[in-house]
C-alpha positions in Angstrom: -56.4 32.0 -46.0 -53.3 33.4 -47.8 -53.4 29.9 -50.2 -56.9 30.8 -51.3 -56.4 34.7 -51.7 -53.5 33.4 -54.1 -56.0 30.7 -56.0 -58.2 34.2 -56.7 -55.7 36.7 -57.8 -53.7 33.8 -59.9 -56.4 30.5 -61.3 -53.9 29.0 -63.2 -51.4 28.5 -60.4 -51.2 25.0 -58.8 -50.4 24.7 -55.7 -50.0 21.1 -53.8 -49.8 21.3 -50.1 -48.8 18.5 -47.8 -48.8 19.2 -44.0 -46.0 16.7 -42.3 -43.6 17.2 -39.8 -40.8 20.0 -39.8 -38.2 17.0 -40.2 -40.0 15.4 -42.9 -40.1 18.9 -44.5 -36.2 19.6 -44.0 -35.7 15.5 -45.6 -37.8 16.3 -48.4 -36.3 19.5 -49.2 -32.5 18.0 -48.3 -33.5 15.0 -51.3 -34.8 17.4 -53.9 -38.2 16.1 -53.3 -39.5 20.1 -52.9 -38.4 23.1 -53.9 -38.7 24.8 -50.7 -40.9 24.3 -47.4 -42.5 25.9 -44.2 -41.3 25.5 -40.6 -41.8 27.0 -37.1 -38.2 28.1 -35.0 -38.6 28.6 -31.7 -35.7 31.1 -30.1 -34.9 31.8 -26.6 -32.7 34.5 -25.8 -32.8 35.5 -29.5 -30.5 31.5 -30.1 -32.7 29.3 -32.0 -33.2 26.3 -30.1 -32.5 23.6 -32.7 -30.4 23.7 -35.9 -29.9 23.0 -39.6 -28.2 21.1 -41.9 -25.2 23.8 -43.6 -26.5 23.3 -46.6 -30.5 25.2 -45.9 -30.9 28.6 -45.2 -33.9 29.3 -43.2 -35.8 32.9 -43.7 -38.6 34.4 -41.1 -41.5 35.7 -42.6 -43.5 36.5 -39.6 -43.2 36.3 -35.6 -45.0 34.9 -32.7 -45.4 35.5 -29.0 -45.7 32.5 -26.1 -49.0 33.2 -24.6 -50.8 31.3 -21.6 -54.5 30.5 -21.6 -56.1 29.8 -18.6 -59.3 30.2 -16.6 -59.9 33.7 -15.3 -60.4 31.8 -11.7 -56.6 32.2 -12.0 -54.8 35.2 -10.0 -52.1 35.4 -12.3 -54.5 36.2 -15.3 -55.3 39.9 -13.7 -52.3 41.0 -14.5 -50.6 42.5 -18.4 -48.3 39.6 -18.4 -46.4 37.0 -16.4 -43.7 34.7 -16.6 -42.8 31.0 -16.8 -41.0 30.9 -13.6 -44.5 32.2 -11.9 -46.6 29.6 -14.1 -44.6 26.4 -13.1 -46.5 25.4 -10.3 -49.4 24.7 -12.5 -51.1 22.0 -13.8 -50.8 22.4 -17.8 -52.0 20.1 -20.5 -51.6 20.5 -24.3 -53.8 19.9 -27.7 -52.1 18.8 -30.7 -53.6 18.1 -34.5 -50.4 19.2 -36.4 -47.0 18.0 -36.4 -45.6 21.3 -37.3 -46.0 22.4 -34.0 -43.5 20.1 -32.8 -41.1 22.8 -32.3 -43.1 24.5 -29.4 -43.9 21.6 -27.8 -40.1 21.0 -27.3 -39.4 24.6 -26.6 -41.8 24.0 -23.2 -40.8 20.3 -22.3 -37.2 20.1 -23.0 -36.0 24.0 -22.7 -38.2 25.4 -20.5 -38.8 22.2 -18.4 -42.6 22.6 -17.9 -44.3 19.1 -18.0 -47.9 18.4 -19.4 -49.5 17.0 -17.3 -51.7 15.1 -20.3 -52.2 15.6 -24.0 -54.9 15.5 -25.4 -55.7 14.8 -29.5 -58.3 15.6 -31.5 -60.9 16.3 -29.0 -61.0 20.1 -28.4 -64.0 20.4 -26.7 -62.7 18.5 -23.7 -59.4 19.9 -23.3 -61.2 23.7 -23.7 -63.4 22.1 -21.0 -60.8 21.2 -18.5 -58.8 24.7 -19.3 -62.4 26.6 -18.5 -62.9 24.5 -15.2 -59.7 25.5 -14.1 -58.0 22.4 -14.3 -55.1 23.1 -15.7 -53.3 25.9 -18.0 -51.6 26.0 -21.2 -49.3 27.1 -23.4 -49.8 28.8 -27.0 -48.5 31.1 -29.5 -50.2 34.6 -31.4 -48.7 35.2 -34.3 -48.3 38.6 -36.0 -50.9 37.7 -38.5 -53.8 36.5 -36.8 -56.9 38.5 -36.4 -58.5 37.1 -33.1 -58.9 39.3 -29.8 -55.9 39.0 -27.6 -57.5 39.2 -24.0 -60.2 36.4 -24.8 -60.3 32.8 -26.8 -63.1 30.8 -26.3 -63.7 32.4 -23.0 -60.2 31.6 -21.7 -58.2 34.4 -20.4 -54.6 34.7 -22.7 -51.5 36.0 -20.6 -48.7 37.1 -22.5 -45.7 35.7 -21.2 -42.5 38.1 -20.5 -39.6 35.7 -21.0 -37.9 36.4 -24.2 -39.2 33.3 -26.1 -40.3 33.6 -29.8 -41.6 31.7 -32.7 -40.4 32.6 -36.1 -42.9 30.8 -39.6 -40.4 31.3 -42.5 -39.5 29.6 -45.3 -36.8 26.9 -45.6 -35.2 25.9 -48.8 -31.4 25.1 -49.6 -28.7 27.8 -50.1 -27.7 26.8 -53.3 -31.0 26.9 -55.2 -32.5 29.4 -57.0 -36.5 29.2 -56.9 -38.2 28.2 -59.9 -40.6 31.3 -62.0 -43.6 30.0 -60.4 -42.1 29.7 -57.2 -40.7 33.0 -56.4 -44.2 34.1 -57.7 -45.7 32.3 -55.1 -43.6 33.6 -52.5 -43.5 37.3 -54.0 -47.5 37.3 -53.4 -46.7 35.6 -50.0 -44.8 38.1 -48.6 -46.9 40.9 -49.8 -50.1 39.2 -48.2 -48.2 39.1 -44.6 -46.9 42.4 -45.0 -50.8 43.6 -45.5 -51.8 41.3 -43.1 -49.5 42.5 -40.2 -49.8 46.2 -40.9 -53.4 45.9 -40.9 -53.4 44.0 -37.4 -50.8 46.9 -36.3 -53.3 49.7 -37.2 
């Protein structure tokens, strides 16, 4: 969305984008390959769960929340919120298209010790089936700049959850460089996007 709002208010820019991993972003960027890149950070406890190389410099540009979606068959979906001690005991599978991702999916399995019970790729339909049935749960994110309802997603109930676990999107370039014209053009218009983006979600 932002990408194409950009294309409008600027035709002559050019703008290649490649969606790959977060660690082939961070190689690329570390071999001069790109000028800069994008990357999710997971934090608990306001740490960052993983780290960089000294030589990047990482900066947020908007946040994100851990959310569970469920079946409203659940008990734990009547309340505000709940927690990932409470949320354990269930059965929870994941969906994954994007490698970007990467970062929450280690957050859950290797921090917070939650374990999918399958994972399913490229077939949506069946895993929103199985989470509607009341098979199983999951484990997502809602970002700042998202526009969707909160309560509802394709009929499945989403439950914020009350540990202190966040998702940071920011950009990711090395310390020592200074961003080409076009570049901190492109980021400029970026960052004035989100912040219209955000406050209008706030209001």
């Amino acid at each position: 969305q932002l990408i194409c709002i950009l294309y409008q208010q600027e035709p002559n820019l050019r703008i290649h984008l490649n969606e790959i991993s977060k660690e082939d972003v961070l190689i690329q960027i570390l071999n001069d390959k790109n000028e800069f890149g994008f990357i999710f950070r997971t934090q608990v406890n306001n740490k960052y769960i993983d780290t960089l190389e000294d030589s990047l410099m990482f900066e947020p540009l908007f946040h994100g929340k851990c959310v569970v979606m469920a079946s409203p068959k659940y008990d734990f979906t009547k309340f505000e919120s709940t927690s990932m001690k409470k949320i354990m005991k269930y059965p929870a599978i994941s969906y994954t298209t994007r490698l970007m991702f990467n970062s929450l999916h280690n957050l859950i399995t290797n921090v917070l010790h939650l374990e999918y019970q399958e994972t399913l790729e490229n077939n949506y339909d069946i895993f929103k089936q199985k989470l509607l049935l009341g098979h199983a749960i999951t484990i997502g994110a809602h970002f700042e700049v998202e526009d969707h309802p909160t309560n509802y997603i394709d009929g499945l109930k989403v439950i914020p959850l009350r540990d202190d676990i966040r998702i940071d999107f920011g950009m990711v370039k090395k310390k020592d460089t200074i961003l080409s014209e076009h570049s901190q053009f492109f980021m400029s218009e970026l960052k004035i996007l989100i912040e219209q983006l955000t406050h209008n979600k706030k209001a």
